[in-house]
N, C-alpha and C positions, 0 to 999 in steps of 0.2 A: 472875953473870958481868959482867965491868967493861968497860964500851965500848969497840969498837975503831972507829979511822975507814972502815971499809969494811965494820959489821957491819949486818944485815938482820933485819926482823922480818915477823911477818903479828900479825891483831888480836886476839890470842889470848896473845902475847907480848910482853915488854922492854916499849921504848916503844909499841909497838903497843895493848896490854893498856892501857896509861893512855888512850888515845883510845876503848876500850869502857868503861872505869871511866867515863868524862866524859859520856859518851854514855848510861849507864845515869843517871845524876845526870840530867841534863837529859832523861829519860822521864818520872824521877817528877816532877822540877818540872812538867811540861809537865803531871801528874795534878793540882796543887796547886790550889787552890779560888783559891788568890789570883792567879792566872793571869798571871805575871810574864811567862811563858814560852809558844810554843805549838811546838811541835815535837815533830808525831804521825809523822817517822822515825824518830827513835831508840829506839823500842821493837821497831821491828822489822829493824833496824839490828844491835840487842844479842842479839838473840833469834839473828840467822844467824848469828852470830860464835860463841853455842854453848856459850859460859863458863857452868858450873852456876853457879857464883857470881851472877856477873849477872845471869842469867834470873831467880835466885829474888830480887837484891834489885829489881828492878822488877815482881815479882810477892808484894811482903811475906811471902814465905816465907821469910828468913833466920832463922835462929839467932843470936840475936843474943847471947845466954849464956855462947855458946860464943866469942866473939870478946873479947877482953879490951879492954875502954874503946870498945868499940860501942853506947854507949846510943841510945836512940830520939834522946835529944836534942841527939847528937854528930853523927849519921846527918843529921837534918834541918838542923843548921848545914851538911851538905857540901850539903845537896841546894839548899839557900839560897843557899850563897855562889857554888854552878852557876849556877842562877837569875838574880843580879843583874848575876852574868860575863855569862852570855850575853847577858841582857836589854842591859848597856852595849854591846857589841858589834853584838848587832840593832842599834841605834839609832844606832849609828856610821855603820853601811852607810845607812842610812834618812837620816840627814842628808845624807850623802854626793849620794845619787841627790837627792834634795831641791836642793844646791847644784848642779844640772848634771852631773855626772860620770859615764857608762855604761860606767866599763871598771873591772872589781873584780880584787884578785888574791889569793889566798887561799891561804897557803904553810902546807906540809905540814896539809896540808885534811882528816886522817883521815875520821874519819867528819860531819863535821861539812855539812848538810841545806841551810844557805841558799840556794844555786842553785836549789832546790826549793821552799821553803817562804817565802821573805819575797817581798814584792809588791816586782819590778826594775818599773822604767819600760820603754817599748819601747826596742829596738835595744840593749839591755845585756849587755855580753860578760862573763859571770865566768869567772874562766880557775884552775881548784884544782891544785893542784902536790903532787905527792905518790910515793913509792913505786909500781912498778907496782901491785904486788900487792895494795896497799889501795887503789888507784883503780878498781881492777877490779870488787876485790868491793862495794864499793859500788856501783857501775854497773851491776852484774849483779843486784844485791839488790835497787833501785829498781826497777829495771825487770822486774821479778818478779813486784811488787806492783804494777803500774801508771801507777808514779809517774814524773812528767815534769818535768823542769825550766821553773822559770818565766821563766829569761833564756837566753839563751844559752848554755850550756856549753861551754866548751872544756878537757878536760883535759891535763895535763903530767905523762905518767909517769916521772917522774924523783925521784933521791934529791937534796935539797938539794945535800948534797956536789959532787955532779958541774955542769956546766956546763948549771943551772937557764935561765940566762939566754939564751942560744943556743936552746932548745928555746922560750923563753917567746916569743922573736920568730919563730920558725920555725910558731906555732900563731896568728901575726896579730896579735900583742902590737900595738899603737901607738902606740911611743914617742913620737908629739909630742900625744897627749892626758892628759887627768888622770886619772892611776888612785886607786881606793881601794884601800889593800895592805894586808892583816891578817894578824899573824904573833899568833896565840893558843895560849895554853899552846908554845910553841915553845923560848922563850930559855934555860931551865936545863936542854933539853938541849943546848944548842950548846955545846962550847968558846968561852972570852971571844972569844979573835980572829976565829972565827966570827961570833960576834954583831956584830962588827964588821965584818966582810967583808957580811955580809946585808944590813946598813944601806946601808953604802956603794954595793953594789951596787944594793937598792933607790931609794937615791938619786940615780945614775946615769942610772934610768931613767926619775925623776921629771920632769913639770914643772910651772912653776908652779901652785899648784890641785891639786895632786895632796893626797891625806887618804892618814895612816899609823894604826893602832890594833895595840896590842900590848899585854903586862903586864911590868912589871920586880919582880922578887923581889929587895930589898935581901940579906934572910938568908940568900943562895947564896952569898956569900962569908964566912961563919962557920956553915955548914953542919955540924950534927954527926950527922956517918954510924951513927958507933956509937947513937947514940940511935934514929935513923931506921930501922937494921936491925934493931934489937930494938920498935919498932912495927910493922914489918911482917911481922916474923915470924909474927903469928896468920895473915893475909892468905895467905902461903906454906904456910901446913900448909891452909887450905881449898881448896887447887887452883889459886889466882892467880899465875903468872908474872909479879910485878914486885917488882924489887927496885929501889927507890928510891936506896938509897943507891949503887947501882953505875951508877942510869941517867945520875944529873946529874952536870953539871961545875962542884965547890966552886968557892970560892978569889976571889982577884980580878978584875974582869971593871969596864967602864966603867960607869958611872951613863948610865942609857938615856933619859936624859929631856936631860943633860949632853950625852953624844954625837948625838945627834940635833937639840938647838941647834946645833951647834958645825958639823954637817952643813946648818944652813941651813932646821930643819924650826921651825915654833911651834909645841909643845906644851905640853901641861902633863900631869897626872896627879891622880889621884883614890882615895885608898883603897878597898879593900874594906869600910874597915867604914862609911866615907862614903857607900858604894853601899846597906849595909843601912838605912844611918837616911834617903836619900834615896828607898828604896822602902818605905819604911814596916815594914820586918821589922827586931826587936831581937835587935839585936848578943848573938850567943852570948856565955854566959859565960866559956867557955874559948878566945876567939878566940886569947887571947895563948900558949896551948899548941901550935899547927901550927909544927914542927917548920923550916918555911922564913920564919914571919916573917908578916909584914905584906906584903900581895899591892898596888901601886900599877900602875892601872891608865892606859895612857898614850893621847893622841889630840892629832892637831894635823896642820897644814897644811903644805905646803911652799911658797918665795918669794914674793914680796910680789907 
């Protein structure tokens, strides 16, 4: 089914379903001996969400036979390339607090644990924006098991779409300090001019000292669907609700590294496969086979 701008998901489904896929990825790294990672929510994160699929690939029980071009050693590049993503990410946040800044903002936050698991300084507000329905079941699923936020929480149940930014200052947002804002896995599903409304919008609410961290996918603008929907075709006959090629928005869209200079931010970007040779894990061999390209992973400051 192909996006529409007022359609809905739970974590089970569409884009919902790739925030469990992510989330199952970063259980096993977080199993991984080389301990890139530690994030001991997402396995039970994935487990309430209920996906047979899921459960059994963070329980090594998949069939892997039966999936065409699911070898051990395709499986552990995704579980790697989760790994080094999230690892850059931890470590954005962790500068961040490091440079002074106690107000974090974390847009469409699926299931993603940080409010929980990384060490906030005191007085630190993270504020996670996201659908009701998936801020819920997180919240209700933490707190099931016991688990407590290690900053502040303040959530925003809202869809990007709507008027994010009204509700962000309605929950204590404070606009005249520095926020850290991270928009992860987000951008291929926005339409271009989205992605540029988000920006600008987050920029708006920046000030100086504010930290931004995102990923820009060059290969969303030569996207080939046909291709993309005949690799996920096995994914569909196992019971997965995602279809790739209907989630993302092809086509031409600003260079994010381009429009966020041009917005006043310094940044710069960093490959994926820069990320593998800078954590010491080798570069799969079929890195150049992922269907979107080369993953540049962005981070930078705003005003002088």
């Amino acid at each position: 089914m192909s996006r529409t701008h007022d359609d809905t998901w739970d974590l089970a489904s569409s884009v919902g379903a790739t925030a469990t896929m992510v989330a199952a990825a970063r259980a096993l790294a977080t199993k991984d001996s080389r301990g890139l990672i530690d994030d001991p929510f997402a396995d039970p994160l994935v487990r309430a969400v209920g996906v047979d699929f899921f459960v059994k690939m963070i329980d090594d029980e998949l069939d892997l036979s039966a999936i065409p071009n699911a070898s051990p050693a395709r499986v552990q590049a995704m579980i790697d390339g989760m790994a080094v993503r999230t690892k850059f990410f931890d470590d954005y946040f962790c500068d961040a607090m490091d440079a002074g800044i106690r107000q974090a903002v974390i847009l469409a936050s699926g299931l993603d644990s940080r409010a929980y698991r990384l060490r906030w300084p005191a007085r630190t507000v993270v504020y996670e924006i996201d659908q009701p329905q998936v801020v819920d079941f997180k919240t209700t699923t933490l707190a099931a098991i016991g688990a407590e936020p290690t900053a502040e929480r303040r959530t925003i149940r809202i869809d990007l779409r709507a008027d994010w930014l009204t509700a962000l200052r309605e929950a204590g947002f404070d606009a005249t300090a520095p926020t850290a804002w991270l928009a992860e896995g987000l951008l291929i599903y926005l339409p271009p001019e989205a992605q540029d409304r988000l920006f600008d919008d987050i920029t708006a609410l920046s000030v100086a000292g504010s930290t931004i961290a995102t990923e820009y996918v060059p290969g969303i603008r030569d996207f080939d669907a046909d291709r993309v929907r005949e690799m996920s075709a096995p994914l569909r006959e196992q019971g997965i609700d995602i279809d790739m090629a209907s989630l993302v928005y092809a086509g031409e869209r600003n260079h994010v590294v381009e429009y966020l200079r041009g917005n006043g931010w310094d940044v710069s970007g960093v490959s994926r496969e820069q990320l593998f040779v800078r954590n010491g894990i080798e570069v799969p061999a079929f890195e150049d086979d992922d269907p979107l390209g080369e993953i540049i992973f962005v981070s930078g400051t705003f005003g002088g």
